[in-house]
gemmi code that builds the backbone of each chain (N, CA, C; Angstrom):
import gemmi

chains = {
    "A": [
        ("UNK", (18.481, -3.984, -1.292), (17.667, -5.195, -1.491), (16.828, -5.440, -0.246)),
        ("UNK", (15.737, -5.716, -0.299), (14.539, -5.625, 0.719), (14.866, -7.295, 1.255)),
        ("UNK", (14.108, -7.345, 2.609), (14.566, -8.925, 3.394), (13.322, -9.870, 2.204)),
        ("UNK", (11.977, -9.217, 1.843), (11.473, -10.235, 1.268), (12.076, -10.205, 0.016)),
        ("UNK", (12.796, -9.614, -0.708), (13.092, -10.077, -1.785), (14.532, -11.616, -1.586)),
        ("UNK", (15.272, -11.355, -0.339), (16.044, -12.113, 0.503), (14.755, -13.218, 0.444)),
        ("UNK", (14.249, -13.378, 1.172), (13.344, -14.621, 1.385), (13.348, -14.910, 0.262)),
        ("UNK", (12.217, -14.434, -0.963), (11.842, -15.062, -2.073), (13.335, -15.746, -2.496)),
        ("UNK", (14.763, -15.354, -2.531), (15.312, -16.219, -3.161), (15.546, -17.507, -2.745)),
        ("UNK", (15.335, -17.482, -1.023), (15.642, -18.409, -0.147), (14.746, -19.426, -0.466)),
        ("UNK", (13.241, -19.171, -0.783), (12.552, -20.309, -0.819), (11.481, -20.033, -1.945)),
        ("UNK", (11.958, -19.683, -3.174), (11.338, -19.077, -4.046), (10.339, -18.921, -4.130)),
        ("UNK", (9.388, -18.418, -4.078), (8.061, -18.003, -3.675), (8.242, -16.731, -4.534)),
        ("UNK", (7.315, -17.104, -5.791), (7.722, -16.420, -6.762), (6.477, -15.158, -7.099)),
        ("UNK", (5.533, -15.081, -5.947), (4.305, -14.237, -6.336), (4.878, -13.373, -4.883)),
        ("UNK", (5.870, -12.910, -4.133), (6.103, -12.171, -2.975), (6.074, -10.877, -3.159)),
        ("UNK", (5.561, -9.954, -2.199), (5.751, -8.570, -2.806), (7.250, -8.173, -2.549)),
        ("UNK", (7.683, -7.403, -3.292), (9.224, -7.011, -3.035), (8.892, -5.133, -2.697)),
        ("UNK", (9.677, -5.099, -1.545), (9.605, -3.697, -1.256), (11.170, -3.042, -1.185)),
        ("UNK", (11.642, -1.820, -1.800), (13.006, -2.143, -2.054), (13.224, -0.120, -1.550)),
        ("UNK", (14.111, 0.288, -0.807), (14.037, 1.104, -1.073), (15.108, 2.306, -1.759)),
        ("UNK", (14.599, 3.358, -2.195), (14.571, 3.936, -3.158), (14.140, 3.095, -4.628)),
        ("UNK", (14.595, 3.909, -5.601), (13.433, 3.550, -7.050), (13.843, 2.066, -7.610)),
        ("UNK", (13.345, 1.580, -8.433), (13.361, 0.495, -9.095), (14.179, 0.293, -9.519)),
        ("UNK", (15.209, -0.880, -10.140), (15.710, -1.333, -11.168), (14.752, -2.045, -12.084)),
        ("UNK", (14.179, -1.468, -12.816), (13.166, -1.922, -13.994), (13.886, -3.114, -14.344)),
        ("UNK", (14.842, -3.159, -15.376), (15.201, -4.260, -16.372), (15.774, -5.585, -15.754)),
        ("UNK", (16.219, -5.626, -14.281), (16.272, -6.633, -13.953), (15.564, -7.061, -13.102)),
        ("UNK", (14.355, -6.500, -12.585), (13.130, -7.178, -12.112), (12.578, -7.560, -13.102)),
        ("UNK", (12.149, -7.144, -14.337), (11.317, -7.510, -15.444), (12.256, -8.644, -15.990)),
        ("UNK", (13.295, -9.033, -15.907), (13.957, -9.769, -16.656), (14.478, -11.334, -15.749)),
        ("UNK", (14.319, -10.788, -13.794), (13.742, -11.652, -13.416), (12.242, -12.277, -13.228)),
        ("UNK", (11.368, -11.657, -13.149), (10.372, -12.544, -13.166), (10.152, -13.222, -14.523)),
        ("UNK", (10.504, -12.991, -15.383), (10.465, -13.271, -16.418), (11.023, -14.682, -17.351)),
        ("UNK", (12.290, -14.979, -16.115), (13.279, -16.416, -16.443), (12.525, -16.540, -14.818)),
        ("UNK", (11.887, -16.414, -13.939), (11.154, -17.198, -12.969), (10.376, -17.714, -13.743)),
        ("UNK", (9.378, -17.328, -14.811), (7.862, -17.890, -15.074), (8.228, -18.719, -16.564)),
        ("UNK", (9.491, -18.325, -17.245), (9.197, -18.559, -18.854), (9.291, -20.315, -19.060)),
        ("UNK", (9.240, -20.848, -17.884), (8.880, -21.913, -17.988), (7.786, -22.750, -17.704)),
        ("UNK", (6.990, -21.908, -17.187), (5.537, -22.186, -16.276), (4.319, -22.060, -16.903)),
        ("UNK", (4.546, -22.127, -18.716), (3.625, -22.734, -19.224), (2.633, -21.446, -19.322)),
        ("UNK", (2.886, -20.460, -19.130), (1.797, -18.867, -18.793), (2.299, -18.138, -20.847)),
        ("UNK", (0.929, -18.281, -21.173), (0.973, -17.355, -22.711), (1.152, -16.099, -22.590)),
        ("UNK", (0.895, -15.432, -21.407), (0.761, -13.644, -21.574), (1.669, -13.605, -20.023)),
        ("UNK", (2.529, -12.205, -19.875), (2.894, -11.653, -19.324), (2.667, -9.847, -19.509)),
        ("UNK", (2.071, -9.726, -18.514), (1.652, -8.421, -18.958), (2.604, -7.469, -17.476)),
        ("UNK", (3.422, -6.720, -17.977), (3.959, -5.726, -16.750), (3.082, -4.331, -16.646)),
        ("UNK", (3.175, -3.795, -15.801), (2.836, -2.598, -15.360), (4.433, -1.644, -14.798)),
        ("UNK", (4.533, -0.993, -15.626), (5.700, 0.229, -14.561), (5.479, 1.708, -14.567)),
        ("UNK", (5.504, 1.917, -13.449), (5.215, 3.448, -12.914), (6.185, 4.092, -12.952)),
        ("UNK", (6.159, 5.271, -13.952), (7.468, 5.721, -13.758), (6.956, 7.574, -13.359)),
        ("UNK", (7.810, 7.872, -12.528), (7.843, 9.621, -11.710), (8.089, 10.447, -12.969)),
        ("UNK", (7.145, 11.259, -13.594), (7.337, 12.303, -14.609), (7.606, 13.802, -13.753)),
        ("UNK", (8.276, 14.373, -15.031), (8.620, 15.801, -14.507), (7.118, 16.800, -14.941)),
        ("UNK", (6.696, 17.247, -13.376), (5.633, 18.127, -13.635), (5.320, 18.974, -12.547)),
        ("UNK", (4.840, 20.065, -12.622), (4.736, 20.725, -11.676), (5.844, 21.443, -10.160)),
        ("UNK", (7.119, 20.988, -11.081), (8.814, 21.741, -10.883), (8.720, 20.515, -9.932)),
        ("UNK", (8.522, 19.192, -9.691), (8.944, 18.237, -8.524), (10.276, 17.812, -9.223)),
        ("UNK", (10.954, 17.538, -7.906), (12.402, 17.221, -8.116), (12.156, 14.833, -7.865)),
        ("UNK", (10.979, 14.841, -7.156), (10.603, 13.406, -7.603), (9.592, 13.174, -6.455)),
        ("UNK", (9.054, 11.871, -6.255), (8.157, 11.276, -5.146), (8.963, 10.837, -3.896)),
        ("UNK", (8.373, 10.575, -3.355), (8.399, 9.846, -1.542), (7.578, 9.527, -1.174)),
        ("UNK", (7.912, 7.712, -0.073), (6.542, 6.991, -0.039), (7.125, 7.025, 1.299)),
        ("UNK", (5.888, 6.397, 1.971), (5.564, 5.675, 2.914), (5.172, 4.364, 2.943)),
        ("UNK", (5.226, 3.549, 3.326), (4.544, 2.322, 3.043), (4.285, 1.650, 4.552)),
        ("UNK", (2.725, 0.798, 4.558), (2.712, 0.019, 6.043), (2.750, -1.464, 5.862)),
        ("UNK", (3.439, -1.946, 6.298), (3.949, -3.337, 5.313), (2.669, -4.440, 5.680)),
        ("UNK", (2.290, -4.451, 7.026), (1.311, -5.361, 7.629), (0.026, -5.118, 6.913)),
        ("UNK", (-0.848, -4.137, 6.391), (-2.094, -4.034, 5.665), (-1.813, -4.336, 4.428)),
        ("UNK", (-0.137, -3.735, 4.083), (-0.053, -3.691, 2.704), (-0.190, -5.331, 2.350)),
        ("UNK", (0.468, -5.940, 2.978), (0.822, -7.592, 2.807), (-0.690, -8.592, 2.895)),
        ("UNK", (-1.507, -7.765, 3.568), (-2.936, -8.705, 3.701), (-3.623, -8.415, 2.383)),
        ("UNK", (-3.587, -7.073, 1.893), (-3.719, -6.554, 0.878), (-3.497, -7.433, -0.853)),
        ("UNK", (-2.124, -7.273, -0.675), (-1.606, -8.217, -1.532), (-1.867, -9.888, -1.512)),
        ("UNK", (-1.917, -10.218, -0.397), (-2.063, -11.784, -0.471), (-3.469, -12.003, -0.713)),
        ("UNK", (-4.570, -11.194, -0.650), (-6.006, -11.078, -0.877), (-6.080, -11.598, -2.680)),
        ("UNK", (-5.024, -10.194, -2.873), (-4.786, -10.273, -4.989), (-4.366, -11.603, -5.298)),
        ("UNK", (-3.329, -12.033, -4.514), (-2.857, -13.203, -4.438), (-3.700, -15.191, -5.534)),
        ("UNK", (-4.755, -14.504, -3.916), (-6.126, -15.485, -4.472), (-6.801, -15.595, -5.493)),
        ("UNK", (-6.985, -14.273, -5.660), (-7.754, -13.797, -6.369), (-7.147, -14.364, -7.935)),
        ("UNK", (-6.037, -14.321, -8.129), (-5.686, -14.658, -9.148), (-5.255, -16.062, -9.459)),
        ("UNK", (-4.581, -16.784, -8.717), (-4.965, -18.309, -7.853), (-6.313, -18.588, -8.919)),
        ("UNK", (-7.659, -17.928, -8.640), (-8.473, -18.385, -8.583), (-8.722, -18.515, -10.281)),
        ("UNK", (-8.009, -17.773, -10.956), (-8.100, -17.676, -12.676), (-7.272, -18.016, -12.968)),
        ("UNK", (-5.854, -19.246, -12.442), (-4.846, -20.008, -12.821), (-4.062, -19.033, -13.305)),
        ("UNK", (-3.755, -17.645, -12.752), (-3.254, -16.940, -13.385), (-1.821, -16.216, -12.128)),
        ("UNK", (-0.997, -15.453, -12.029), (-0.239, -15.332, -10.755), (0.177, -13.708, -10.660)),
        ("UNK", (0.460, -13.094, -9.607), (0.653, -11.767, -9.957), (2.416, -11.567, -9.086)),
        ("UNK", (2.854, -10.480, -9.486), (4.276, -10.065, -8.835), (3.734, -8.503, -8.754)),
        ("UNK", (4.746, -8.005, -8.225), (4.410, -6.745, -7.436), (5.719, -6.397, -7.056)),
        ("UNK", (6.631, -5.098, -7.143), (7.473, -4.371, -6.758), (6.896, -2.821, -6.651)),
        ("UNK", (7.319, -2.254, -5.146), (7.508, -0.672, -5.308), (8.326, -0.284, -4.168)),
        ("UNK", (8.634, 0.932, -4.178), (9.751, 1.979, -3.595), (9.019, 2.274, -2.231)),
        ("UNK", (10.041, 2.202, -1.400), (10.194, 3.286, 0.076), (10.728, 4.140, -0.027)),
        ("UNK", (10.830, 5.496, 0.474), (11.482, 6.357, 0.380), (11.953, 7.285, -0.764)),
        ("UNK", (12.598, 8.242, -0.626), (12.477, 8.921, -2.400), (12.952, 8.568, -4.055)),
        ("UNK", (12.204, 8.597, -4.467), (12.359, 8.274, -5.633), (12.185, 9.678, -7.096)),
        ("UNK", (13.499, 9.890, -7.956), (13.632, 10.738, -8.410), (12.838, 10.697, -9.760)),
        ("UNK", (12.871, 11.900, -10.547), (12.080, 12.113, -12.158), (12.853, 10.682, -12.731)),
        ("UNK", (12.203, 10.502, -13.306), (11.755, 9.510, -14.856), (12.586, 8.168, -13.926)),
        ("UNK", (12.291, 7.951, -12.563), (12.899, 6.543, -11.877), (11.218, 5.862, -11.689)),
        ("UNK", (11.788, 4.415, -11.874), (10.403, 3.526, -11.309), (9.835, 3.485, -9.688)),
        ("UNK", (8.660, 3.524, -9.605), (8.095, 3.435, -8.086), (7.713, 2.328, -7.790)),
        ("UNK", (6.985, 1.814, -9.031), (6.159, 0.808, -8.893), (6.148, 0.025, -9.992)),
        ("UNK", (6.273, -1.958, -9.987), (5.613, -2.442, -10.840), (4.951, -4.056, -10.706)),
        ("UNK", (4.010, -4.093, -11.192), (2.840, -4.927, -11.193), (3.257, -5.756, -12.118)),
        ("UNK", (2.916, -6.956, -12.364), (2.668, -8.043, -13.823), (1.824, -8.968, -13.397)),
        ("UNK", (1.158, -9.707, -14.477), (0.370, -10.520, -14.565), (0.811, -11.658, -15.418)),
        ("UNK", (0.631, -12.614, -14.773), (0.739, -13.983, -15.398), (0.071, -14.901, -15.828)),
        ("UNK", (-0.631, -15.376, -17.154), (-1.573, -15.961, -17.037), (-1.681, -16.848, -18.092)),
        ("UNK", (-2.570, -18.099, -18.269), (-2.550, -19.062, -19.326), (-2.528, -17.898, -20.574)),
        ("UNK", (-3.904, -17.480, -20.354), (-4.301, -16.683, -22.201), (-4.068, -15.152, -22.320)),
        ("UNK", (-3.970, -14.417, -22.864), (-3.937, -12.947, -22.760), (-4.841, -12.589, -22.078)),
        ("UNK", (-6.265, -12.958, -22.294), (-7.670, -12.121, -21.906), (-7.571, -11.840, -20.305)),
        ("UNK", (-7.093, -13.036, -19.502), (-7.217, -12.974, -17.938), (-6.117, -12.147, -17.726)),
        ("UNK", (-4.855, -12.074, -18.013), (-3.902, -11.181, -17.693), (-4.532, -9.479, -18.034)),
        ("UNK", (-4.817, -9.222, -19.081), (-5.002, -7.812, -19.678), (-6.192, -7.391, -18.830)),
        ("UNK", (-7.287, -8.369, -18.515), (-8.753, -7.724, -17.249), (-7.930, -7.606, -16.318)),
        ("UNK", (-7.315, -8.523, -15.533), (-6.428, -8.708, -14.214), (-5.809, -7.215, -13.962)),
        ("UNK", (-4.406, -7.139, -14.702), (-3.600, -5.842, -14.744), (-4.338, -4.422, -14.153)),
        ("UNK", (-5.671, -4.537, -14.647), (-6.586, -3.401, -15.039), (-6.809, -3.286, -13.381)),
        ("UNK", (-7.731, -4.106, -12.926), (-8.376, -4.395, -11.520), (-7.770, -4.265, -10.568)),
        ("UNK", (-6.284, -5.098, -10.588), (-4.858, -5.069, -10.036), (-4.855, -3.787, -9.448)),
        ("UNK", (-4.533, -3.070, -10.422), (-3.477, -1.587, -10.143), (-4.622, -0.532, -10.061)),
        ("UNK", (-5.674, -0.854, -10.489), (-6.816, 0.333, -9.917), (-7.337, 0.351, -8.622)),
        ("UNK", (-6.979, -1.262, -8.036), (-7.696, -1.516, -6.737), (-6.388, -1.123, -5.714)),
        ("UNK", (-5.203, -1.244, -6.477), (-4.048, -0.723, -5.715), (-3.532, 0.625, -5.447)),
        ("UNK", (-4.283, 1.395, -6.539), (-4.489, 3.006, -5.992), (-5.108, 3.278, -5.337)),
        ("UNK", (-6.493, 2.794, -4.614), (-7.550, 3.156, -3.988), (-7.444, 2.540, -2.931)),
        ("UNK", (-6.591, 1.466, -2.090), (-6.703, 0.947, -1.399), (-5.360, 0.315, -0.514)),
        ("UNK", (-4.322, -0.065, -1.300), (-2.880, -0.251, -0.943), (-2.467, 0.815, 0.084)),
        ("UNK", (-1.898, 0.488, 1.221), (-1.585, 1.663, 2.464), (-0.375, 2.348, 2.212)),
        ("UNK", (-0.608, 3.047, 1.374), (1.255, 3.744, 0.756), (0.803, 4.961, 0.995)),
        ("UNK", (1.916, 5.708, 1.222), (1.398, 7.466, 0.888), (2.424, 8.191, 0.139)),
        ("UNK", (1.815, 9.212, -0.336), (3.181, 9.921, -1.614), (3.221, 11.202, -1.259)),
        ("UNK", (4.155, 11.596, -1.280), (4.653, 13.048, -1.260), (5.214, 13.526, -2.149)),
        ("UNK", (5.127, 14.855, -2.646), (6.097, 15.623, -3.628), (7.341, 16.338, -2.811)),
        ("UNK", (8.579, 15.705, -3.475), (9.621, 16.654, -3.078), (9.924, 17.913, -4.142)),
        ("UNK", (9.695, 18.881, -3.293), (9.607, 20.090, -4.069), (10.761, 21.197, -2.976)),
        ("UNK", (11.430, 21.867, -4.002), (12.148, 22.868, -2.705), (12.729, 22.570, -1.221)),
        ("UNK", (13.254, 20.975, -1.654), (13.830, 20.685, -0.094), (12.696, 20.001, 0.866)),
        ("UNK", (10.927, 20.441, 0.075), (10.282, 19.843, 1.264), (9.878, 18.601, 0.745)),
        ("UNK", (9.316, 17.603, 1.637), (8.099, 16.761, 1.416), (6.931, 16.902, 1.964)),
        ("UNK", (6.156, 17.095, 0.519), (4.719, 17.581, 0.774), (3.631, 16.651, 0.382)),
        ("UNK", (2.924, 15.659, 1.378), (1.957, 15.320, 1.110), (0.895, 15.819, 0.218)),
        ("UNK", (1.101, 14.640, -1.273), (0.151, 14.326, -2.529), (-1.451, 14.540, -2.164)),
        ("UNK", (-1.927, 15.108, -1.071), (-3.346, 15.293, -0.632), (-4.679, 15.266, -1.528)),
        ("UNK", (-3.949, 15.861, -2.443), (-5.558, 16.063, -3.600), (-5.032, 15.071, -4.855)),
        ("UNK", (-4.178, 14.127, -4.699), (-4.056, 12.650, -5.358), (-4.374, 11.563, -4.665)),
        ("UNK", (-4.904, 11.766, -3.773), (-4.949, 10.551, -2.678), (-6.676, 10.201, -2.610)),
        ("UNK", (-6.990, 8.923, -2.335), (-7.986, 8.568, -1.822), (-8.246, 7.746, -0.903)),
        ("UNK", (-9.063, 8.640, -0.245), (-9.570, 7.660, 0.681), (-10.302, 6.039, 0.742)),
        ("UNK", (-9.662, 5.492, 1.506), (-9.511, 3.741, 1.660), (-11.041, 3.942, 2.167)),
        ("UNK", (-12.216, 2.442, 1.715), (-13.270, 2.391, 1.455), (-13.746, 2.592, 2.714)),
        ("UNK", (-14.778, 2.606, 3.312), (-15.287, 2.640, 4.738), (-14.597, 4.003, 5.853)),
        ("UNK", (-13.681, 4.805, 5.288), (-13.131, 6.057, 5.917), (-14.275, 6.947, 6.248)),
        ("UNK", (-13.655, 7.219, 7.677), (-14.687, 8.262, 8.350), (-15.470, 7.552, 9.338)),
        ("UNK", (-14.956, 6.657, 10.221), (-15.678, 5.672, 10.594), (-15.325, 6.713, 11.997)),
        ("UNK", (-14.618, 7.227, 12.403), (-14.029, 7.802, 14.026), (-14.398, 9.097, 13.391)),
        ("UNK", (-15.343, 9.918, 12.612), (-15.639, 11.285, 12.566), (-17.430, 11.667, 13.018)),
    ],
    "B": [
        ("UNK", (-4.040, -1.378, 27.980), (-3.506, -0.277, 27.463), (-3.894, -0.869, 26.206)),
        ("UNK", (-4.407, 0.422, 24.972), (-4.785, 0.286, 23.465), (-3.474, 1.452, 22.775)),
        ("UNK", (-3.131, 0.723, 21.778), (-2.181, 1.278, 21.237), (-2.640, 2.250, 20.390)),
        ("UNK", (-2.383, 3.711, 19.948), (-3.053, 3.650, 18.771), (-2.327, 4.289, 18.115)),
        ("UNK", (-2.104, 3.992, 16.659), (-1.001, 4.478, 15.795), (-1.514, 5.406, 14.685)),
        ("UNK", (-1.032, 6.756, 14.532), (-1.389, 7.404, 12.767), (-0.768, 7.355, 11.860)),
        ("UNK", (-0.848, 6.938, 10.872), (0.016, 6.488, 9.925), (-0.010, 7.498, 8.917)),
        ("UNK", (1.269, 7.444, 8.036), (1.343, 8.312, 6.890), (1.718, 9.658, 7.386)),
        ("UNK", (1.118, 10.146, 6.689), (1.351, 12.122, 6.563), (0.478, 12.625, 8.315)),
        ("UNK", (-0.249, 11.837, 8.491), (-0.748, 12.211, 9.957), (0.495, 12.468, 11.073)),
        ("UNK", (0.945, 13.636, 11.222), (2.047, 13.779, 11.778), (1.832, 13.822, 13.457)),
        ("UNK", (1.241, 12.752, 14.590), (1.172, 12.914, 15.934), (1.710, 11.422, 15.950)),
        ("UNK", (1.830, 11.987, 17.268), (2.746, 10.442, 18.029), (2.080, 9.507, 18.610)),
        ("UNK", (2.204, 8.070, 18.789), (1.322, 7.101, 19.183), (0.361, 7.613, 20.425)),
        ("UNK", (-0.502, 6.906, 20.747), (-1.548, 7.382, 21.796), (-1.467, 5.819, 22.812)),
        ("UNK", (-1.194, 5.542, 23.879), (-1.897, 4.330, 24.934), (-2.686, 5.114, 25.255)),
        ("UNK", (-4.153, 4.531, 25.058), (-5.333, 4.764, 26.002), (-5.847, 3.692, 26.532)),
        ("UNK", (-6.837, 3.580, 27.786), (-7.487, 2.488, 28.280), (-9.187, 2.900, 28.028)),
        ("UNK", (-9.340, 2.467, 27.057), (-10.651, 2.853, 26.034), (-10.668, 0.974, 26.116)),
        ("UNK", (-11.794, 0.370, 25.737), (-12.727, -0.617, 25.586), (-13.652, -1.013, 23.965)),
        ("UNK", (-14.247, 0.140, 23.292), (-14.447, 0.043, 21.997), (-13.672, 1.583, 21.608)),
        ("UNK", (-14.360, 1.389, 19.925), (-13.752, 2.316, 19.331), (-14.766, 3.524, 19.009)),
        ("UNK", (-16.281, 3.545, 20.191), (-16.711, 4.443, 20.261), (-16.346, 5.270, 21.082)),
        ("UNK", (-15.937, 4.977, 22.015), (-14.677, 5.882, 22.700), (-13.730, 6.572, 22.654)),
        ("UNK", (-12.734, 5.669, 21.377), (-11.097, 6.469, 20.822), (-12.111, 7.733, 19.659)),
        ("UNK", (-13.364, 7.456, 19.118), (-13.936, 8.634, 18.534), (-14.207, 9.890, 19.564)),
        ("UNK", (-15.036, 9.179, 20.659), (-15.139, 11.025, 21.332), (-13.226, 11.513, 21.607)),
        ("UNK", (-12.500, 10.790, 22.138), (-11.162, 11.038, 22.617), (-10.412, 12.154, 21.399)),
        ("UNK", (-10.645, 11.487, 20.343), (-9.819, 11.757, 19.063), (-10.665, 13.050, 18.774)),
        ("UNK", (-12.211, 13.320, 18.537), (-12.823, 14.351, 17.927), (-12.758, 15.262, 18.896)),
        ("UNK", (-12.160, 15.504, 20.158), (-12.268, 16.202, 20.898), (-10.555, 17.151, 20.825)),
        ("UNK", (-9.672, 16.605, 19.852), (-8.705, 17.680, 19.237), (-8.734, 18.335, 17.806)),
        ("UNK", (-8.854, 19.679, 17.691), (-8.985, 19.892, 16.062), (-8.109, 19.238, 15.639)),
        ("UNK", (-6.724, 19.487, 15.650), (-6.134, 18.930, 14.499), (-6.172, 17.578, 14.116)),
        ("UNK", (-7.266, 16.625, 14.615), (-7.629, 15.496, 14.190), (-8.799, 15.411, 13.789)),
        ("UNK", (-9.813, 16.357, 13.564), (-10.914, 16.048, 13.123), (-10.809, 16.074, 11.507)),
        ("UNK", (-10.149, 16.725, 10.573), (-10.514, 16.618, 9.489), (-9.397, 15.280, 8.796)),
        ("UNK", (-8.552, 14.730, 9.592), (-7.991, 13.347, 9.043), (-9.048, 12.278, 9.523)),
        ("UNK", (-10.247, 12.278, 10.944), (-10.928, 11.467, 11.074), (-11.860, 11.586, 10.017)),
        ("UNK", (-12.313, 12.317, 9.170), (-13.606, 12.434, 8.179), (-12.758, 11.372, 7.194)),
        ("UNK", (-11.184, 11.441, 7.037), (-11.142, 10.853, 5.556), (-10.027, 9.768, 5.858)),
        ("UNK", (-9.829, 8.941, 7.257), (-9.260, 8.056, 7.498), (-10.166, 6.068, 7.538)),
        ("UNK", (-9.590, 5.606, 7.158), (-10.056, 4.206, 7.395), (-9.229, 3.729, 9.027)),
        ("UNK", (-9.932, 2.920, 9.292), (-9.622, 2.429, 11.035), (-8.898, 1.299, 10.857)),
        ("UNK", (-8.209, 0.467, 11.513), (-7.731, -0.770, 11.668), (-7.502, -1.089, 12.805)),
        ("UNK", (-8.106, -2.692, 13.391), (-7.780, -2.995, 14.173), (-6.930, -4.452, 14.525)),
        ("UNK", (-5.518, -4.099, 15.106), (-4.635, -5.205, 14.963), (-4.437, -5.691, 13.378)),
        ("UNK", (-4.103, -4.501, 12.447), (-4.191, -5.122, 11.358), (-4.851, -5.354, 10.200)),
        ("UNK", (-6.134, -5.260, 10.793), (-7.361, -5.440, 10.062), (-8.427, -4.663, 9.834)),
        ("UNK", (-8.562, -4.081, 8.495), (-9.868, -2.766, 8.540), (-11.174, -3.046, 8.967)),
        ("UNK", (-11.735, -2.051, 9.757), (-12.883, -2.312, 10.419), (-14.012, -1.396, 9.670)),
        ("UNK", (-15.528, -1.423, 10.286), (-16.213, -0.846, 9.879), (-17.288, -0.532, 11.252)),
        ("UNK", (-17.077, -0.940, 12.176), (-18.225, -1.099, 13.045), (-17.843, 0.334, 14.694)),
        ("UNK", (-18.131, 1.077, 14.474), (-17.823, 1.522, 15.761), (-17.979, 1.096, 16.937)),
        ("UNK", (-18.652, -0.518, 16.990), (-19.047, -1.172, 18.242), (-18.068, -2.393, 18.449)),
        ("UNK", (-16.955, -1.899, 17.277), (-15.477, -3.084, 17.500), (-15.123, -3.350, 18.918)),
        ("UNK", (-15.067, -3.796, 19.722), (-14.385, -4.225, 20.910), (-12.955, -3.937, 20.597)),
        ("UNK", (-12.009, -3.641, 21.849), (-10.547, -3.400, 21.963), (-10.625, -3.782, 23.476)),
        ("UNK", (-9.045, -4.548, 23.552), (-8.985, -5.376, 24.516), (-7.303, -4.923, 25.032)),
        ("UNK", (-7.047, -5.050, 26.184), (-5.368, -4.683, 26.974), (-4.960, -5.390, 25.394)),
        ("UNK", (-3.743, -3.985, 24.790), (-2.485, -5.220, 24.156), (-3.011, -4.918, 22.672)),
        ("UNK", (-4.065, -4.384, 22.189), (-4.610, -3.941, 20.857), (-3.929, -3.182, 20.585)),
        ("UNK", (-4.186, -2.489, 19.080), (-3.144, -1.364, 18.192), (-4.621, -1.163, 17.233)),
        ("UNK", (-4.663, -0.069, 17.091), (-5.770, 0.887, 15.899), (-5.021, 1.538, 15.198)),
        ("UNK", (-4.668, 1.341, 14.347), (-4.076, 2.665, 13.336), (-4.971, 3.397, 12.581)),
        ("UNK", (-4.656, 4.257, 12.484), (-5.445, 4.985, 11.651), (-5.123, 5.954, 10.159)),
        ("UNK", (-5.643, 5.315, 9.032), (-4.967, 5.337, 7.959), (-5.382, 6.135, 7.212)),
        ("UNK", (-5.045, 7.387, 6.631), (-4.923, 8.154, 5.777), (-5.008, 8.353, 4.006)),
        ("UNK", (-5.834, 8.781, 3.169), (-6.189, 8.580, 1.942), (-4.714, 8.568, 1.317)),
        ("UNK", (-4.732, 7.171, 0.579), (-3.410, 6.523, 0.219), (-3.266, 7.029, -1.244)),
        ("UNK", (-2.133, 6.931, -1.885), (-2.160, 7.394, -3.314), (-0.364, 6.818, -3.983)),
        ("UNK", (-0.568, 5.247, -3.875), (0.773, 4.436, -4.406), (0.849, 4.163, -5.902)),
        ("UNK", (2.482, 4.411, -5.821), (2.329, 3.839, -7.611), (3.517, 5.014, -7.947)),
    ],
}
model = gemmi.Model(1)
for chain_id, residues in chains.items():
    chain = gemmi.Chain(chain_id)
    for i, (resn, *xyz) in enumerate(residues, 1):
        res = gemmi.Residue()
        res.name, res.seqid = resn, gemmi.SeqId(i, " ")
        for name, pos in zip(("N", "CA", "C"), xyz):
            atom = gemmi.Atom()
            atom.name, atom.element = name, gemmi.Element(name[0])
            atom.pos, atom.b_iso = gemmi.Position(*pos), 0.0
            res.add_atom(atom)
        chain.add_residue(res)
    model.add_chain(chain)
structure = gemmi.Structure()
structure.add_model(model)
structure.setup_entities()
């Protein structure tokens, strides 16, 4: 159990990112945020979960994560959704995570369906391209940096 | 002293330099291969915060990391 998920219970603060490591427990994160919000008046809940498929003989993923960009990052989404009366949650993995285990998951909270289902979309596309995580394939004992899955964060190349 | 950190899969160890901007930690940094082709596809940060300006100021007590094409989820 990660210290912010410790905090959030301490002073519920129910939009915190939770960083936990190794893989997810899907059904009782989804089943807490879920008795967090089912009273908060929100029509749509929309989750997102990432789950590690078997491909290319990987035995599973491995992250990295930098918590200080990641967290400015997130509290940015934060607003952003603030700003459409709508709220977001966020869980993912440090360290390795095996085939068909969760890495990552996102939800959206929102009065009507329409703002949750655009949201989700923007969410997790802006969180591949930009969130400071890195992935590796464990393959054969090694970890091998995901290199030709990765993209580069906007403005890169600034020191070349 | 400027801290400077590589993050991720960039496998070198922190750097203190007494550099002033971050047109400086560029000649410092492009002047080892094995950092020139993570500088083409890294984003900068300073204290935290992504930059864009090579005329950023750095001051005693700063940290630059330097961040690596991310791929979470």
């Amino acid at each position: 159990m990660g210290i912010k998920y410790l905090y959030s219970l301490l002073y519920a603060v129910d939009d915190m990112l939770e960083l936990y490591d190794g893989s997810l427990d899907v059904p009782s994160i989804l089943e807490r945020w879920y008795k967090e919000e089912e009273k908060s008046n929100y029509g749509a809940y929309i989750p997102f979960i990432g789950t590690i498929r078997d491909e290319d003989d990987i035995d599973g993923l491995s992250f990295d994560v930098y918590e200080p960009i990641l967290e400015s990052w997130y509290n940015a989404w934060v607003q952003k959704a603030k700003e459409k009366g709508a709220i977001i949650k966020m869980a993912h993995s440090r360290g390795d995570v095996m085939l068909h285990e969760s890495s990552y998951i996102a939800a959206v909270f929102s009065p009507k369906r329409r703002v949750a289902l655009e949201f989700i979309d923007e969410f997790v596309e802006d969180f591949k391209a930009s969130a400071p995580i890195w992935k590796y394939d464990l393959k054969d004992g090694k970890r091998i940096y995901a290199k030709d899955r990765s993209t580069a964060i906007k403005g890169s190349g600034l020191l070349s | 002293m400027v801290r400077i950190e590589f993050l991720g899969p960039i496998q070198k160890e922190p750097l203190e330099l007494e550099i002033t901007n971050l047109k400086e930690l560029a000649t410092i940094l492009q002047e080892t291969q094995e950092m020139r082709e993570w500088l083409e596809n890294s984003a900068v940060a300073v204290n935290d915060n992504l930059v864009s300006s090579l005329d950023t100021e750095l001051k005693d007590g700063d940290k630059v990391s330097l961040l690596p094409p991310v791929c979470g989820g």
